[in-house]
N, CA and C atoms as an extended XYZ file, in Angstrom:
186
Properties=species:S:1:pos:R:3:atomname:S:1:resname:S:1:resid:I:1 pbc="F F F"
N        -6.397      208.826      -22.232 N   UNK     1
C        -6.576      207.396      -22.311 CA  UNK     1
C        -6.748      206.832      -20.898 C   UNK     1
N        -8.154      206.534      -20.705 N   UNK     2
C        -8.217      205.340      -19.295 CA  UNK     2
C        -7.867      203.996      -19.231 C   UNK     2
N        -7.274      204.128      -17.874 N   UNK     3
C        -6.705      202.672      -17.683 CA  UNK     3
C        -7.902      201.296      -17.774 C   UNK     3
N        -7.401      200.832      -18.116 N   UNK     4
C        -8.517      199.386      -17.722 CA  UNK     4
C        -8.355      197.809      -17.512 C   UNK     4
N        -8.756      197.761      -16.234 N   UNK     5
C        -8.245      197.018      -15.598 CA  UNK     5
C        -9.410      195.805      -15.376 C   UNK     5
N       -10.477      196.195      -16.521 N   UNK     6
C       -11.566      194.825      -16.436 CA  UNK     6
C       -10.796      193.736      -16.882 C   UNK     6
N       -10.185      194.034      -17.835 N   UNK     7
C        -9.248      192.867      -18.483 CA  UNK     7
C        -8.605      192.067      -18.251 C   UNK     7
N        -8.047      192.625      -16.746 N   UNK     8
C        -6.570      192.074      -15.561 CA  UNK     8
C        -5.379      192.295      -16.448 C   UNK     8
N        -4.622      191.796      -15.675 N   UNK     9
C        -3.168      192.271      -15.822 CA  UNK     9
C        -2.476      191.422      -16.368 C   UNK     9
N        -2.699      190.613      -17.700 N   UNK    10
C        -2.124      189.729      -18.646 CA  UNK    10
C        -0.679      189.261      -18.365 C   UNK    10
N         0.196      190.531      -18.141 N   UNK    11
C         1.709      190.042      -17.734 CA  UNK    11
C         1.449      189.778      -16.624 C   UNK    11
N         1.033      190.870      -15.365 N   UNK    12
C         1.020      190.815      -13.695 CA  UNK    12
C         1.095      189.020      -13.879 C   UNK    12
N        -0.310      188.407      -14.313 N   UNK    13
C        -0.926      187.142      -14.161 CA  UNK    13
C         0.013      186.049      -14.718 C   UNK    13
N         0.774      186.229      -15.473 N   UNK    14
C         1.622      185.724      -16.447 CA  UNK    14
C         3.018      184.981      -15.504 C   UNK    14
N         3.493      186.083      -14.893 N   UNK    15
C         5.077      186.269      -14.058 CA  UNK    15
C         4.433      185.553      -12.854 C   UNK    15
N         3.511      185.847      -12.332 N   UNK    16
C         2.656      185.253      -10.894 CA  UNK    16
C         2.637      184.135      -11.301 C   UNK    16
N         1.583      183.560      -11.997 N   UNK    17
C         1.704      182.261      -12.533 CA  UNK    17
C         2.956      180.844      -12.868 C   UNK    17
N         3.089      181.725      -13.425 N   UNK    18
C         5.038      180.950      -13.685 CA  UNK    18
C         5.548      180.807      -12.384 C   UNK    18
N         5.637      181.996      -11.827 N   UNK    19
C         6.214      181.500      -10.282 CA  UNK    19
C         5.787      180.790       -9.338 C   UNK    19
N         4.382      180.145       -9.296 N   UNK    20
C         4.128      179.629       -8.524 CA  UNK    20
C         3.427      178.203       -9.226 C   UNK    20
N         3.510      178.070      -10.359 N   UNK    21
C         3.802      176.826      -11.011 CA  UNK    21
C         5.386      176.303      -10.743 C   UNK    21
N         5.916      177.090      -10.807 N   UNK    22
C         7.581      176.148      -10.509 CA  UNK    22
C         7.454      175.951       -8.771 C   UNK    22
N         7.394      176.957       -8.021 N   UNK    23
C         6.549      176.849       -6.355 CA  UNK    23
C         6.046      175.089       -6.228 C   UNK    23
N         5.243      174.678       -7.007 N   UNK    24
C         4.315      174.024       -6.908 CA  UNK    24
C         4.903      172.088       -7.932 C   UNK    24
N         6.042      172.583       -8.789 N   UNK    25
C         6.214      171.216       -9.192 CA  UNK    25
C         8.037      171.560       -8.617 C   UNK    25
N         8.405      171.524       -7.560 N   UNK    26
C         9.540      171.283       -6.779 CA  UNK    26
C         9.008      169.447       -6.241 C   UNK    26
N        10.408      168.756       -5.684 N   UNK    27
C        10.436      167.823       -5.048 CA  UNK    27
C         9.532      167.948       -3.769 C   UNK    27
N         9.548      168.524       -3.418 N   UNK    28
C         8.700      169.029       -1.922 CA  UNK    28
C         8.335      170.510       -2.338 C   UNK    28
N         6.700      170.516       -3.088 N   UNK    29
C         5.965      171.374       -3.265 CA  UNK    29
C         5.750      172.704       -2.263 C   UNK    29
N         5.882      173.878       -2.570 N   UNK    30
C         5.690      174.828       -1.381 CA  UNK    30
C         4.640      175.066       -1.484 C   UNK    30
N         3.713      175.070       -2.554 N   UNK    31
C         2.219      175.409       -2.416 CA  UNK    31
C         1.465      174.428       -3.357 C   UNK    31
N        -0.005      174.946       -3.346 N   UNK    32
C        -1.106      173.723       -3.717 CA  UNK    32
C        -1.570      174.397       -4.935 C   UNK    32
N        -1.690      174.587       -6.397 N   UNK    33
C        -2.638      175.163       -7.432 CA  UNK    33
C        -3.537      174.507       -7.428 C   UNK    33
N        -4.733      174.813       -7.405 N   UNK    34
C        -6.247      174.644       -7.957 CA  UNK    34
C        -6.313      175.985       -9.343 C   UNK    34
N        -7.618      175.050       -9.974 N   UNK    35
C        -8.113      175.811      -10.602 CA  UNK    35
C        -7.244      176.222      -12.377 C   UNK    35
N        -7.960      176.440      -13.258 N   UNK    36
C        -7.575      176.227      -14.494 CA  UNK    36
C        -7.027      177.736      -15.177 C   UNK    36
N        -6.227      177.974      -16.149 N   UNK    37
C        -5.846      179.118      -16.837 CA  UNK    37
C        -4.934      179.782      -16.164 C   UNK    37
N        -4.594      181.103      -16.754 N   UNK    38
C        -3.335      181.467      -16.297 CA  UNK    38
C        -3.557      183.211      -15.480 C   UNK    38
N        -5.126      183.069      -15.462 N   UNK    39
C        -5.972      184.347      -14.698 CA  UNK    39
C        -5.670      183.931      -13.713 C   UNK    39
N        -4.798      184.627      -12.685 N   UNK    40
C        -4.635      184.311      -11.065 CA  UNK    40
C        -5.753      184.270      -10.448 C   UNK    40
N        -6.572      185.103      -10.764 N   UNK    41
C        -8.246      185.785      -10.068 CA  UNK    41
C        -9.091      184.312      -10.500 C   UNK    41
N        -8.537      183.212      -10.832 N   UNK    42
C        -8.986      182.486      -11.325 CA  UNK    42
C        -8.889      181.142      -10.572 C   UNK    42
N        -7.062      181.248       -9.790 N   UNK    43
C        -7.166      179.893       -9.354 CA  UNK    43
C        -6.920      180.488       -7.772 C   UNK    43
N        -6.527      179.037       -7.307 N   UNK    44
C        -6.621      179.254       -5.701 CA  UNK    44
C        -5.421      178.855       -5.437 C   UNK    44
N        -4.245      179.347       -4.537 N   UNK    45
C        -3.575      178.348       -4.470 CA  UNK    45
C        -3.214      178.519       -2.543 C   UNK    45
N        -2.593      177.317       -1.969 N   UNK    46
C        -2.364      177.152       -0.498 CA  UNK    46
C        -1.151      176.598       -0.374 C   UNK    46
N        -0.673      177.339        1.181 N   UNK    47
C         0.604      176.881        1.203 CA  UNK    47
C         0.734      175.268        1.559 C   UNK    47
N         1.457      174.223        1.071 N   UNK    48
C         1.832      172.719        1.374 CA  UNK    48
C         2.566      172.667        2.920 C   UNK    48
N         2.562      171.783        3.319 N   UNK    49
C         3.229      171.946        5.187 CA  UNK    49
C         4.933      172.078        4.518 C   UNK    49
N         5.485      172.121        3.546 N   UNK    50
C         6.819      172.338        3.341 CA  UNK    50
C         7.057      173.816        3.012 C   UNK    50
N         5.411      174.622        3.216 N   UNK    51
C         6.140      176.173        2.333 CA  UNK    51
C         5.659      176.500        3.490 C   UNK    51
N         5.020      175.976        4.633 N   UNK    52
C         4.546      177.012        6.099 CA  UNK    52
C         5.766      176.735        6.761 C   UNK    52
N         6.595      175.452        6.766 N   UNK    53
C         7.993      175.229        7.327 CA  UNK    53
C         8.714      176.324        7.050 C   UNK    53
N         8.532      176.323        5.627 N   UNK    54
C         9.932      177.388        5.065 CA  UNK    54
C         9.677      178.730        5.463 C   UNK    54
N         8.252      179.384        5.386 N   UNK    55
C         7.832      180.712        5.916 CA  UNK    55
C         7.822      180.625        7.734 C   UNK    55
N         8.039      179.956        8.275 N   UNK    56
C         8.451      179.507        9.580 CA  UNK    56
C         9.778      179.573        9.690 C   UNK    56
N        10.529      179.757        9.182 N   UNK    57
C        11.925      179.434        9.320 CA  UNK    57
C        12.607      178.328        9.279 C   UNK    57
N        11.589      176.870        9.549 N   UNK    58
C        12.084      175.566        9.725 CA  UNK    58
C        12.716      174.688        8.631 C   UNK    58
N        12.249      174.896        7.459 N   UNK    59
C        12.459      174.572        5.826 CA  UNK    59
C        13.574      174.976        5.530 C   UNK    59
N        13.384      174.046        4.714 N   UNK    60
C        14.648      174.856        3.353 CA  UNK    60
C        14.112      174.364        2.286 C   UNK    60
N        14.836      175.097        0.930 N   UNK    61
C        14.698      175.015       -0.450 CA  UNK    61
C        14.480      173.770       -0.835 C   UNK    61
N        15.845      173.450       -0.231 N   UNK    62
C        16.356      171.875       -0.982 CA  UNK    62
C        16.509      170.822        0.146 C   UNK    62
């Protein structure tokens, strides 16, 4: 049985998604979603100046 991976990765995309939808509706957003559905290969997303703080060290969560 071959793998196939035209399809993408339904869960991979699933768990990614979720996580960076909650990422993204915080009080101070860490990143930006574009783009529609729940195919990662699909949307775009960028870090907000509160998630380059936090990957900087300067941020916090809360």
């Amino acid at each position: 049985m071959a793998l196939r991976f035209d399809l993408g990765d339904r869960i991979g995309d699933r768990v990614l998604h979720d996580a960076v939808e909650r990422m993204s509706l915080q009080d101070k957003p860490l990143v930006e979603v574009r783009g529609e559905g729940i195919e990662m290969r699909f949307r775009e997303v960028r870090l907000t100046q509160a998630g380059r703080d936090l990957v900087q060290g300067s941020g916090a969560l809360r």
